[in-house]
N, CA, C and O atoms as CSV, one atom per row, in Angstrom:
chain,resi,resn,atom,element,x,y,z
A,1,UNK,N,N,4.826,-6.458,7.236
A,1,UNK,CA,C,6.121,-6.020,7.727
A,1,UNK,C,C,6.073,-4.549,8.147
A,1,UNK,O,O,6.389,-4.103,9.250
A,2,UNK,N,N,5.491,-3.667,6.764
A,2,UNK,CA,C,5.131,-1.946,7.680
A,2,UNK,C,C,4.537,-1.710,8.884
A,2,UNK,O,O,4.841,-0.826,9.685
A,3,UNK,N,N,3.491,-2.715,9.006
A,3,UNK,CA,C,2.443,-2.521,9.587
A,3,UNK,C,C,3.110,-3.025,11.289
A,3,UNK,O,O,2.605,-2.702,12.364
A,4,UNK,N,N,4.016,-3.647,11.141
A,4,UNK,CA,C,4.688,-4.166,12.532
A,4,UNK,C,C,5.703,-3.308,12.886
A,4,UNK,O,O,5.811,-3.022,14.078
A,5,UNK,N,N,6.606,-2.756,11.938
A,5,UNK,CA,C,7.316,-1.844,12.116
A,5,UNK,C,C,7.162,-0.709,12.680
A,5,UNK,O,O,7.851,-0.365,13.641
A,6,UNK,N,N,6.035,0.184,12.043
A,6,UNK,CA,C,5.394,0.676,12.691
A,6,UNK,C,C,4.447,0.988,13.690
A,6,UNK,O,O,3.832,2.024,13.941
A,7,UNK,N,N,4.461,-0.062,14.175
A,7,UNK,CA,C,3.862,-0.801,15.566
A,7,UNK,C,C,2.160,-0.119,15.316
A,7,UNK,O,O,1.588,0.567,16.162
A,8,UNK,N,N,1.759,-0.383,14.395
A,8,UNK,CA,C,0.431,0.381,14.206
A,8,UNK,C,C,-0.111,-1.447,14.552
A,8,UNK,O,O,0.622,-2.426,14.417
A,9,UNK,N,N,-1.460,-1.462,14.976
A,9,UNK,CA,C,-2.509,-2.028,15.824
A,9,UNK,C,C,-2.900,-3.297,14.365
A,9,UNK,O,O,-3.154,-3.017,13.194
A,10,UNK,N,N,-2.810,-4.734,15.047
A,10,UNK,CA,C,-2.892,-5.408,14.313
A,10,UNK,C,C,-3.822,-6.323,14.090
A,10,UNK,O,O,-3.633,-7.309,13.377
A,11,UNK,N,N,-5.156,-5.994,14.834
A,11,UNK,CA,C,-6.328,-6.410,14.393
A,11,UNK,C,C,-7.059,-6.385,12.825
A,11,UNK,O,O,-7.090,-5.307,12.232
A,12,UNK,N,N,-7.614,-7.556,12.213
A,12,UNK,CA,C,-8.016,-7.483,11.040
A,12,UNK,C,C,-8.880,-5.663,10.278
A,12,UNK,O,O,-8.861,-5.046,9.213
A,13,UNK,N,N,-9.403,-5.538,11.421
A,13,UNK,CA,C,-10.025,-3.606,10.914
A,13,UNK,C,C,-9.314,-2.804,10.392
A,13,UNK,O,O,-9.488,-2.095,9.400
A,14,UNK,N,N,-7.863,-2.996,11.591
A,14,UNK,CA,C,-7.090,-2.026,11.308
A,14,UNK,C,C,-5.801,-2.132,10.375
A,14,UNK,O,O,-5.044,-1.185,10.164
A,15,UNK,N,N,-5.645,-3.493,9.815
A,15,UNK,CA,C,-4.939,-3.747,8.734
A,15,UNK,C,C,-5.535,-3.653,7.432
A,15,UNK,O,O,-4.792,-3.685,6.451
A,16,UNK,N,N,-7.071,-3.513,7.256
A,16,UNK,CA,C,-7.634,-3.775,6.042
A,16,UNK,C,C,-7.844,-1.984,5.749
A,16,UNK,O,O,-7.912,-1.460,4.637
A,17,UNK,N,N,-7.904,-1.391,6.869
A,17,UNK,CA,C,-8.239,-0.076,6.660
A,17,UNK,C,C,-6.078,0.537,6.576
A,17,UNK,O,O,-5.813,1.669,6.171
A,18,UNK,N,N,-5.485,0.032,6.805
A,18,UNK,CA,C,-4.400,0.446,6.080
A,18,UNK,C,C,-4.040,0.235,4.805
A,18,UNK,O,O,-3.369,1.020,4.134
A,19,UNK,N,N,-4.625,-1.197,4.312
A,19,UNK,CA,C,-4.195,-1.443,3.139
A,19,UNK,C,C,-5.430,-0.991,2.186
A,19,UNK,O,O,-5.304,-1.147,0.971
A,20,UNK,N,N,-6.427,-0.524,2.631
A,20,UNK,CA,C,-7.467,0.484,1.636
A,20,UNK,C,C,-6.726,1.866,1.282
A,20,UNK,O,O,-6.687,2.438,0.193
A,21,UNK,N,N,-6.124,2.258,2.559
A,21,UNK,CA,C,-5.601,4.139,2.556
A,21,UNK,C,C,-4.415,3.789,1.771
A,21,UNK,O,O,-4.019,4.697,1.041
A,22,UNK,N,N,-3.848,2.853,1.747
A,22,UNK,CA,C,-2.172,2.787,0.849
A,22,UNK,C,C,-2.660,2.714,-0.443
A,22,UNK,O,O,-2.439,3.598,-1.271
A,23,UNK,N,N,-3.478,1.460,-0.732
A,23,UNK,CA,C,-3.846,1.638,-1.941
A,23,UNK,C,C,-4.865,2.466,-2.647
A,23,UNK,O,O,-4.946,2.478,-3.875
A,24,UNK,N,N,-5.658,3.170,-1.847
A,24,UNK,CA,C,-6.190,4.610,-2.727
A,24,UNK,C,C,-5.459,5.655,-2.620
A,24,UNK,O,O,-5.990,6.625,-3.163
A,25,UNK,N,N,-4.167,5.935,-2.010
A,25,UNK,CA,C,-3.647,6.421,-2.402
A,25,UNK,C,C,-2.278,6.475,-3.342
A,25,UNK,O,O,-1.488,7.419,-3.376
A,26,UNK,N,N,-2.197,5.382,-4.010
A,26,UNK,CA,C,-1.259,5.056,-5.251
A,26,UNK,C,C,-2.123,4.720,-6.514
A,26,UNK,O,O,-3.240,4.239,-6.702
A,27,UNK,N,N,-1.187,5.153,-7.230
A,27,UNK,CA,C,-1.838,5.307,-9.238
A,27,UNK,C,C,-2.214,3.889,-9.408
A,27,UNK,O,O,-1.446,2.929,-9.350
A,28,UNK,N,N,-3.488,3.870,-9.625
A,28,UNK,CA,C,-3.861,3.029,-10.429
A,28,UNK,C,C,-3.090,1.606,-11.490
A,28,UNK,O,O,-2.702,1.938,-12.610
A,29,UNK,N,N,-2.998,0.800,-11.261
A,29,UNK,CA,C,-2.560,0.246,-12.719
A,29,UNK,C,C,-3.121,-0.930,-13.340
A,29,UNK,O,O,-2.679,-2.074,-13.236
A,30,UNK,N,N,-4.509,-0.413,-14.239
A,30,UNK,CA,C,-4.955,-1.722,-14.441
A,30,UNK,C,C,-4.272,-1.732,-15.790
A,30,UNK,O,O,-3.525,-0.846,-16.206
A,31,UNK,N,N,-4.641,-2.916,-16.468
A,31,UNK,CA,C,-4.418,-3.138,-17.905
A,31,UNK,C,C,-5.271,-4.119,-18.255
A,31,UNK,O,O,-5.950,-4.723,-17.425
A,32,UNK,N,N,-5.307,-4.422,-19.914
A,32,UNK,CA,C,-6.486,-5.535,-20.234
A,32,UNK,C,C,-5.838,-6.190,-21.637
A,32,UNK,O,O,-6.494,-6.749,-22.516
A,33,UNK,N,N,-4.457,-5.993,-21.630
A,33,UNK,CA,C,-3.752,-6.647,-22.458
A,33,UNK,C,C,-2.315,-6.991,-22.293
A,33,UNK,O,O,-1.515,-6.114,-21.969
A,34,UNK,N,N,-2.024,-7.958,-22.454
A,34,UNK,CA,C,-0.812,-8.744,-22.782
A,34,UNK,C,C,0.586,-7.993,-22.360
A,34,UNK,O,O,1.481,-8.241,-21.551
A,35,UNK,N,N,0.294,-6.823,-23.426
A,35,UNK,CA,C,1.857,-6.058,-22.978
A,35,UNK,C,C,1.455,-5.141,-22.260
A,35,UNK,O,O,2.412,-4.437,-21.937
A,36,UNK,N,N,0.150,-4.656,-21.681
A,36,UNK,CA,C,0.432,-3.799,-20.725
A,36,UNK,C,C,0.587,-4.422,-19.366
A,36,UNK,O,O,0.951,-3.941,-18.293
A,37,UNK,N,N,0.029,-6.192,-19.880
A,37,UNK,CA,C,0.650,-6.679,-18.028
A,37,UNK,C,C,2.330,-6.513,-18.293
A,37,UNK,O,O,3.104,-6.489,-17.335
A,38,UNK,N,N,2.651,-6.436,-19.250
A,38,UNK,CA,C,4.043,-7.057,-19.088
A,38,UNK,C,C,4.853,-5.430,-18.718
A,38,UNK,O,O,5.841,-5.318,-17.991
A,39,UNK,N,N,4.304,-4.543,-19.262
A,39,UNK,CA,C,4.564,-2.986,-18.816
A,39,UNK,C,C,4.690,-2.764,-17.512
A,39,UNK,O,O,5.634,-2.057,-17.160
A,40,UNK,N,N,3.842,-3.271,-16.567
A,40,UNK,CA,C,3.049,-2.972,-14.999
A,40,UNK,C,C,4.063,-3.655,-14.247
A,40,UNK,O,O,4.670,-3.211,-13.273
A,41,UNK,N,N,4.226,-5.119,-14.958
A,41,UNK,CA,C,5.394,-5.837,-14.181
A,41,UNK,C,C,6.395,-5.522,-14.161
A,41,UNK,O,O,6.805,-5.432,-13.004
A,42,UNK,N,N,7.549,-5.116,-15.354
A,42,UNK,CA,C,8.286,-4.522,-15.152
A,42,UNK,C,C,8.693,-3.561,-14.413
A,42,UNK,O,O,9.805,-3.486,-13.890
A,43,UNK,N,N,7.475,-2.482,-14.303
A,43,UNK,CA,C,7.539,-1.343,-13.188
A,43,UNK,C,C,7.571,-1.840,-12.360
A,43,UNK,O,O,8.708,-1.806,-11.889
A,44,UNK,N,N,6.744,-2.504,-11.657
A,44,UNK,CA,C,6.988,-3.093,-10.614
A,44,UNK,C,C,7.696,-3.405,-9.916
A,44,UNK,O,O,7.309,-3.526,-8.754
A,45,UNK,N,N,9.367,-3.755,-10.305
A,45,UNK,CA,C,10.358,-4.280,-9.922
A,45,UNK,C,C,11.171,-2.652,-9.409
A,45,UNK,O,O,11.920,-2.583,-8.434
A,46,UNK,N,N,10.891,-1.705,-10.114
A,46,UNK,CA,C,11.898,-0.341,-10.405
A,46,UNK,C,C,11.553,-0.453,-8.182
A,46,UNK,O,O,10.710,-0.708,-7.321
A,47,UNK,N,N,13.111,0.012,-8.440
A,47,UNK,CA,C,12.794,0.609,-6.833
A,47,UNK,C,C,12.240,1.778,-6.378
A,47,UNK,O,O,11.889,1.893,-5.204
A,48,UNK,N,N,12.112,2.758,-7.280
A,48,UNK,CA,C,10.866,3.589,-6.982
A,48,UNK,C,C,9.404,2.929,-6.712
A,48,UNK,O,O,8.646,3.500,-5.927
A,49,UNK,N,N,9.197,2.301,-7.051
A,49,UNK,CA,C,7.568,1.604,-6.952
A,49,UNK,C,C,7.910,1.092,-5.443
A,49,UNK,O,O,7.209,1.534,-4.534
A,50,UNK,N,N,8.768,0.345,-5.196
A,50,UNK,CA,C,8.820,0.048,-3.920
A,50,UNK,C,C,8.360,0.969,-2.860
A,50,UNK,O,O,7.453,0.973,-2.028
A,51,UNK,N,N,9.687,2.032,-3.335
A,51,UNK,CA,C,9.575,3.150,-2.358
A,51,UNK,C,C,8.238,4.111,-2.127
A,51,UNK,O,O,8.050,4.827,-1.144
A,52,UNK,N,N,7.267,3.937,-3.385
A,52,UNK,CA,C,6.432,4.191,-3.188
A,52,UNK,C,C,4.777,3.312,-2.146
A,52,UNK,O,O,3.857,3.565,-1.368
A,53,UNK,N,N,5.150,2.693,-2.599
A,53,UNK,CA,C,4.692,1.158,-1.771
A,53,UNK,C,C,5.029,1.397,-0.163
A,53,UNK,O,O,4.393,1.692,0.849
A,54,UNK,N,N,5.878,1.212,-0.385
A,54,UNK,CA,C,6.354,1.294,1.687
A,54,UNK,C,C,5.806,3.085,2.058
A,54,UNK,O,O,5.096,3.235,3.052
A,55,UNK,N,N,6.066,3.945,1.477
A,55,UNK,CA,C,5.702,5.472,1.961
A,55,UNK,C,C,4.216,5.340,2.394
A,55,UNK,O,O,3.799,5.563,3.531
A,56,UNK,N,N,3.459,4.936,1.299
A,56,UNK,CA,C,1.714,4.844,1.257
A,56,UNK,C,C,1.437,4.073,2.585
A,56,UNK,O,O,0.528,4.418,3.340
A,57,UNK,N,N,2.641,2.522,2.955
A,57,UNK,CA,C,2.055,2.028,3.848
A,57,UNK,C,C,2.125,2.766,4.879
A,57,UNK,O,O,1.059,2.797,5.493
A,58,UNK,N,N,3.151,3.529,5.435
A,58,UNK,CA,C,3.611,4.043,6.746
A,58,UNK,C,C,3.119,4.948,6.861
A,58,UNK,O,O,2.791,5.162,8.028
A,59,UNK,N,N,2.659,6.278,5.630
A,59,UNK,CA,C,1.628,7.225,5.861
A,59,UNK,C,C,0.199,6.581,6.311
A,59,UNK,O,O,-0.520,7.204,7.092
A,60,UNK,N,N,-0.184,5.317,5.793
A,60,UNK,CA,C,-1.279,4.876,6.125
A,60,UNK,C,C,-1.377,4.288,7.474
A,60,UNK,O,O,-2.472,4.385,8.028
A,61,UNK,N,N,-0.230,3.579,8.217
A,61,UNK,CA,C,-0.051,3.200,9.181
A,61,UNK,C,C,0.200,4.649,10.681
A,61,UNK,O,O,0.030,4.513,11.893
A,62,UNK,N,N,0.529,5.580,10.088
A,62,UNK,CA,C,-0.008,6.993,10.660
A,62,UNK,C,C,-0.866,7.378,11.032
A,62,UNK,O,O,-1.000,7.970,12.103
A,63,UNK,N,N,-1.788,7.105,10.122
A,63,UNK,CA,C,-3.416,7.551,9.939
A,63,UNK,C,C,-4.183,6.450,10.684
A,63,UNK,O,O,-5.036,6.919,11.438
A,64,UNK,N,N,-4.126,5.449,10.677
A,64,UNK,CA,C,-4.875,4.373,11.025
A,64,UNK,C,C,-4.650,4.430,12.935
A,64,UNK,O,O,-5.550,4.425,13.775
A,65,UNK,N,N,-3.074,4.485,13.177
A,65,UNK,CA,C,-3.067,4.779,14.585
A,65,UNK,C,C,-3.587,6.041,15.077
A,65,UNK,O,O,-4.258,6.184,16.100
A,66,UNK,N,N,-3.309,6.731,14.458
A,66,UNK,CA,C,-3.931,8.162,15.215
A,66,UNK,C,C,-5.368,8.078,15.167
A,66,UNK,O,O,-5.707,8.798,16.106
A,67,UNK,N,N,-6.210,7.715,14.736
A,67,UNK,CA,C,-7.937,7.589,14.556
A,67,UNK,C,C,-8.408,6.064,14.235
A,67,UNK,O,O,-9.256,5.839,13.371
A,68,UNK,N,N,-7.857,5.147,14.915
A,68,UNK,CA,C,-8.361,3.410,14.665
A,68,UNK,C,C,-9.929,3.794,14.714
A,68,UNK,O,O,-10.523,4.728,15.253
A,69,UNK,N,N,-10.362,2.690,13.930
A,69,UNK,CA,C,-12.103,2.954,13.675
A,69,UNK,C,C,-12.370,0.973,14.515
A,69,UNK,O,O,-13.318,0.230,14.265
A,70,UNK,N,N,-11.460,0.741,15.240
A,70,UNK,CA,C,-12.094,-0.310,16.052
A,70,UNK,C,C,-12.497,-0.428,17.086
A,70,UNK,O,O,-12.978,-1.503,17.441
């Protein structure tokens, strides 16, 4: 949906190299137990996480149009 919105280039390169730059650039969240999945999920829902989510994509969808590597 970012990635169309932002009319950034929708060949498989240039979607996989957006969704690498979004997600190295957001915190981490692994876990390896029970309640910390249930911790992660919860966040998950907060609309900050969203908002963080969509920013990473559209900064990434920035980056990817201005220098496509296809």
């Amino acid at each position: 949906e970012v990635i169309k919105l932002m009319e950034c280039c929708t060949c498989e390169k240039c979607e996989d190299d957006v969704m690498a730059l979004a997600l190295n650039s957001l915190p981490p969240k692994y876990v390896t137990t029970h309640a910390g999945k249930q911790y992660v999920q919860l966040d998950s829902f907060k609309k900050q996480f969203e908002t963080d989510v969509t920013a990473a994509l559209m900064r990434a969808c920035m980056t990817v149009t201005e220098h496509p590597s296809h």
